[in-house]
C-alpha positions in Angstrom: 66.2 70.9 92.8 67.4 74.0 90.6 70.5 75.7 91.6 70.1 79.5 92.8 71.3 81.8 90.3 71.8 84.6 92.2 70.8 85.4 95.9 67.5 86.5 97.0 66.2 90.1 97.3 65.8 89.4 101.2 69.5 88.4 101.4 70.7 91.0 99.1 68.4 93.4 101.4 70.3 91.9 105.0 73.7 91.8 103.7 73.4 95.7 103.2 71.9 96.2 106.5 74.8 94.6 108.0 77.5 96.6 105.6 75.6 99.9 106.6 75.2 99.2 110.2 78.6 98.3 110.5 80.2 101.4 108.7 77.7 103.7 110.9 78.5 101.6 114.2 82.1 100.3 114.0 84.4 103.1 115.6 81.3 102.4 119.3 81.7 98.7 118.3 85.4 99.0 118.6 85.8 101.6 121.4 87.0 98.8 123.9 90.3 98.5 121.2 93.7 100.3 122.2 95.2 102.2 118.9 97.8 100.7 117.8 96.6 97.3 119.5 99.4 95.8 121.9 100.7 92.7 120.6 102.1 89.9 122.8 105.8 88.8 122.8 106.0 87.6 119.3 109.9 87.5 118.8 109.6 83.7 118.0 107.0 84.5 114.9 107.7 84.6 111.4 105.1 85.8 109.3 104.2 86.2 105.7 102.5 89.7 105.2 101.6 90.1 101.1 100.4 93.6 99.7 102.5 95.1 102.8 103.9 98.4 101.2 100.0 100.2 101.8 97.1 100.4 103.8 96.5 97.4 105.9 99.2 95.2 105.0 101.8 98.1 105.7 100.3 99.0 109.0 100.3 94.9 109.9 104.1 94.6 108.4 105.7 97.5 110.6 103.9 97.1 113.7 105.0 92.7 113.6 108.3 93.7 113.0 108.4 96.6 115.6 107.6 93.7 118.3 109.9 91.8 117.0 108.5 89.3 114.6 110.6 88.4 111.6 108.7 89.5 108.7 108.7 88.5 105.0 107.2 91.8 103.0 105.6 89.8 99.7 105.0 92.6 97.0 104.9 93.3 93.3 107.3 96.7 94.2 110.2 95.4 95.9 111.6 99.1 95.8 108.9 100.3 97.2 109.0 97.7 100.1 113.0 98.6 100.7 112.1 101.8 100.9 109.7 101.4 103.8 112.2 99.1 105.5 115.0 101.8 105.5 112.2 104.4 106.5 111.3 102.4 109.8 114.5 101.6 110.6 115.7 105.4 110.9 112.6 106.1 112.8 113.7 103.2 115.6 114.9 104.8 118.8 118.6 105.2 118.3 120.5 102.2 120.5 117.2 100.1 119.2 117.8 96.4 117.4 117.4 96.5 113.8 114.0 95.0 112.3 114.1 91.6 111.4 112.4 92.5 107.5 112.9 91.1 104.1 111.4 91.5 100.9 110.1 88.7 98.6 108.7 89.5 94.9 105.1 88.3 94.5 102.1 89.5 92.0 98.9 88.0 92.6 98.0 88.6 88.7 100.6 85.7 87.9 100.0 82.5 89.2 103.5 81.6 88.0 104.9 84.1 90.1 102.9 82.5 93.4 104.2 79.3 92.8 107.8 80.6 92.8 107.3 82.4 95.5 106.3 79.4 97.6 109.3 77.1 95.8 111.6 80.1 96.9 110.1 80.4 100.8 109.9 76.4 100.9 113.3 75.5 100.2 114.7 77.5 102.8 113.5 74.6 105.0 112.5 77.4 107.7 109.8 77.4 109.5 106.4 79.9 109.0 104.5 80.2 111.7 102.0 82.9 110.4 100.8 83.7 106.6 98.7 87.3 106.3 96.8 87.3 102.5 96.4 90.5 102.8 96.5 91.8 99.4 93.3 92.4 97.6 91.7 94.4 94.7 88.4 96.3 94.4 88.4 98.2 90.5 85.0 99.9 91.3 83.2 101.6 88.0 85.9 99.2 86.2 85.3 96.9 83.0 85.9 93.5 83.5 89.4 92.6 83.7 91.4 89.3 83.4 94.8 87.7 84.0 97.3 86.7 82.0 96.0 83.4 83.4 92.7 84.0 81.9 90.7 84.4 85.2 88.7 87.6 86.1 91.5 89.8 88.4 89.2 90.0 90.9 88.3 86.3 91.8 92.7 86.2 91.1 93.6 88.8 93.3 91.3 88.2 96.0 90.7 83.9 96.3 92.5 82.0 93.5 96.1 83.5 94.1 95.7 83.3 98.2 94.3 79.7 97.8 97.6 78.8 95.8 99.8 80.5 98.3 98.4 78.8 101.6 98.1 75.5 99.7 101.8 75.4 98.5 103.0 77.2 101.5 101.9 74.3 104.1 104.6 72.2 104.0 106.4 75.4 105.6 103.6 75.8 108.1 103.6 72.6 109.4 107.5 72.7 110.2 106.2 76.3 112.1 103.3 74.2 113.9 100.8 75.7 115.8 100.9 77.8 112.8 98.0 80.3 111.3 96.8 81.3 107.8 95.0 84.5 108.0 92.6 85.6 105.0 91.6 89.6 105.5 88.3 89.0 104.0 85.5 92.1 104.3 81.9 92.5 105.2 81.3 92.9 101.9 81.2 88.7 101.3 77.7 89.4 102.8 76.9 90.6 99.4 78.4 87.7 97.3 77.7 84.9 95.2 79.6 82.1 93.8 78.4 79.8 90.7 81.7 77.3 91.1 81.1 76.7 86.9 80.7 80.1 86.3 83.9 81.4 88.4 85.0 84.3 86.4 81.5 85.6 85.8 81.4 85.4 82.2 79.1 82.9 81.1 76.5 85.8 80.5 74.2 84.4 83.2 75.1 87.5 85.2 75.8 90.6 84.4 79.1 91.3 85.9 79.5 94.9 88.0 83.1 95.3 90.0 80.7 94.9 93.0 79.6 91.4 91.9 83.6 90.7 91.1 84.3 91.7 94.3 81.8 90.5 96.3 82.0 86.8 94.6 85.9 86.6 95.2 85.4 87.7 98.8 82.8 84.5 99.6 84.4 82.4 97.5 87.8 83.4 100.1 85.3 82.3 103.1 84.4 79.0 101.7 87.4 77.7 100.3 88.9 78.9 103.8 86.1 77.3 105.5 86.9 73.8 103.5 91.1 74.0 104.1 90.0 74.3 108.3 88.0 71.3 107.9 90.6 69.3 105.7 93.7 70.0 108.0 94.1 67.4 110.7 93.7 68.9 113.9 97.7 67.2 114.7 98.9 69.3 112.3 98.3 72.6 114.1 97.8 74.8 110.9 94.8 77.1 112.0 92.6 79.3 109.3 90.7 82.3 109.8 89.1 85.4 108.0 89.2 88.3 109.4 87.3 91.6 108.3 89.2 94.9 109.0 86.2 96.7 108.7 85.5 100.0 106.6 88.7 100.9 106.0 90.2 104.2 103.9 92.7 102.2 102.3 94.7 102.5 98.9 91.4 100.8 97.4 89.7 104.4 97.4 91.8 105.2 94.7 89.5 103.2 92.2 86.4 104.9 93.4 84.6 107.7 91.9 85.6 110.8 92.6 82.0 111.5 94.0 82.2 108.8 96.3 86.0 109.5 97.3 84.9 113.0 98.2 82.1 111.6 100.7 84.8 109.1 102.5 86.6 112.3 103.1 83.7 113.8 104.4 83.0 111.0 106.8 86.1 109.8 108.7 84.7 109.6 111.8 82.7 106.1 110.7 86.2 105.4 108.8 88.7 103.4 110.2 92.7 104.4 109.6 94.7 101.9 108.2 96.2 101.6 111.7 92.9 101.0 113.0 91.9 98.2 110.2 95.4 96.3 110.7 93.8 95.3 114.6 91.8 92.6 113.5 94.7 90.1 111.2 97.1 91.2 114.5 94.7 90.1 117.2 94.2 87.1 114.6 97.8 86.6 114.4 99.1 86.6 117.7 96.5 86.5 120.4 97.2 82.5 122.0 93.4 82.1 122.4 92.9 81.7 118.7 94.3 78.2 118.1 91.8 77.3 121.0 89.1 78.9 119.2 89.9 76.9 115.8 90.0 73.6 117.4 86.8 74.2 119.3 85.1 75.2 116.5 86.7 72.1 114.6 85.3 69.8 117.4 81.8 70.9 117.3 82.1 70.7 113.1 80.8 74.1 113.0 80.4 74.8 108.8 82.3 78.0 108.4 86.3 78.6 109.5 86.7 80.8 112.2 85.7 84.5 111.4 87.7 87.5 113.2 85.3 90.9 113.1 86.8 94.3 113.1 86.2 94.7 116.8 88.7 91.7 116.9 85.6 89.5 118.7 84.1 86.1 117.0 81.3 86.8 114.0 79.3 84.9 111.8 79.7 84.9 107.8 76.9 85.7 105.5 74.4 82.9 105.1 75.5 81.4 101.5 78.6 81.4 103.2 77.3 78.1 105.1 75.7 76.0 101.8 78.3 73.0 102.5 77.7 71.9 99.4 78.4 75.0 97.6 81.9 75.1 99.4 82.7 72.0 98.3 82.0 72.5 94.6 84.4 76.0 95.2 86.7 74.0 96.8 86.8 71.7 94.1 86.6 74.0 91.7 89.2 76.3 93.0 92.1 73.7 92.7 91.3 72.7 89.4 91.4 76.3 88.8 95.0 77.3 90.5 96.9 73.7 89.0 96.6 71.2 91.7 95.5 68.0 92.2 92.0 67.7 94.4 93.8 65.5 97.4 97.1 68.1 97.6 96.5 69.2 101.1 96.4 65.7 102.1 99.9 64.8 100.5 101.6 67.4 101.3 100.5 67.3 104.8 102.0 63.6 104.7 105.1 65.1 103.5 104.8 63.8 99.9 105.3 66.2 96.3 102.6 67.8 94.8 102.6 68.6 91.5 101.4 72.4 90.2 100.5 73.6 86.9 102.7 77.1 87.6 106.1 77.6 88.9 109.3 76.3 88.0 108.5 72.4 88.4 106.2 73.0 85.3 109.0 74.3 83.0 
């Protein structure tokens, strides 16, 4: 049977239903949320937030920390990130505990730089009871880009350095057990497709648009997630889920045309705030029915990971997003890809070393 190339015209034509119908119907669909959402107790959490100095990943940083969560602010800008620290402290009510935030250097672009990250976090011996990859890229109207690594920044950004982070970082999650990894995904996966040999789109088999970058690296986030849920042990109590924050005016506006920029000003009432976006990974993140959820989905071998909407309720990914077999060959793929071997989960989950191709252990 020949592989699909591409998707069909009658996916391509639902997936953009369900993007549209969502941007026009999100704000009624998410009427029943409070803004900001109230978080349980969660001065027992510490959590892994990366891309938290803008947009979502800033809203989710402050508002962990301001309940009490210790948080770890993974960035490229480390000033930047201090800076927002100092700001939220002054703003605390005066008498008021200090926030429990630190800042860790991490660049998605440099796969070298998420394996030190993960060394750095691991030897600690702490525990880390929730990771957030929240960080993400959309260069719309851009040429195509790659990494120093030699994959296309998009498919980097959004799956490949992620992937890398949650793999490295379980040894860590298991000691934080019932732990969660938390993928902020978007609606836009409905649009993607993933050729596992043809990864960074550049086999001239499809002509790459930052639409099809983006869209590709966003599925290929939901499968791989989709696979890791299935491959942790349910004993182990590491739980993964995607979430989509919905249509969001967010620091990614900045690549868009100026055309289009003009119309998301002209339309905020369909847009969310970044405030409004950051309920989704929170509910994800600390709501005590979502381990419940995982397992129960688990048990009944459902073939996608659990999938948080914007309105913080249960939804289903896009259709390619179930092809099993197309997950495996990502999965597959995608550790070859980031430098580790294809049974990694399953050693380090027994407690036994994993070698990487990045990091300091490869020096």
């Amino acid at each position: 049977m020949a592989k699909k190339a591409a998707l069909g015209w009658m996916e391509w034509l639902r997936g953009w239903i369900h993007i549209i119908y969502e941007m026009l119907f999100q704000r009624i669909m998410a009427s029943n949320l409070e803004n900001p959402l109230p978080l349980p107790p969660v001065d027992d959490l510490t959590c892994i937030v990366t891309g938290s100095t803008s947009g979502i990943g800033r809203e989710i940083a402050r508002q962990l920390a301001e309940a009490g969560a210790h948080v770890v602010m993974a960035v490229r800008n480390t000033k930047a990130a201090n800076e927002l620290i100092q700001k939220w402290q002054n703003e605390r009510p005066e008498g008021g505990l200090p926030l429990n935030v630190e800042v860790m250097e991490l660049d998605l672009l440099s796969l070298d730089s998420v394996a030190r990250f993960a060394e750095a976090w691991n030897a600690r011996s702490a525990p880390l009871n929730v990771l957030i990859n929240n960080a993400g890229i959309f260069s719309i109207g851009e040429p195509q880009k790659f990494s120093k690594d030699g994959y296309e920044e998009h498919m980097q950004v959004n799956h490949l350095a992620p992937a890398l982070l949650s793999v490295l970082l379980l040894p860590s999650l298991l000691r934080g057990s019932p732990s969660r990894i938390i993928n902020v995904n978007s609606i836009m996966h409905y649009l993607g497709f993933v050729n596992p040999e043809d990864m960074n789109v550049n086999s001239g088999k499809r002509k790459y648009t930052s639409l099809v970058g983006y869209s590709g690296s966003k599925l290929a986030q939901v499968m791989f997630s989709s696979v890791l849920h299935k491959r942790l042990p349910a004993e182990a109590g590491i739980f993964v889920l995607c979430v989509s924050p919905g249509v969001v005016q967010t620091n990614v506006a900045r690549d868009l045309p100026k055309t289009v920029q003009a119309v998301y000003r002209l339309i905020p009432y369909f847009i969310f705030s970044p405030q409004e976006g950051s309920r989704s990974s929170l509910f994800a993140a600390t709501d005590p029915q979502i381990s419940e959820y995982c397992e129960w989905l688990k048990a009944d071998e459902w073939p996608v990971c659990a999938f948080i909407s914007q309105d913080c309720r249960p939804a289903n990914p896009s259709e390619e997003a179930h092809s099993i077999e197309t997950q495996y060959e990502v999965w597959e793929k995608t550790l070859e890809m980031i430098g580790v071997p294809s049974d990694a989960v399953e050693k380090l989950i027994e407690g036994e070393e994993v070698k990487c191709r990045y990091g300091a252990q490869h020096e």
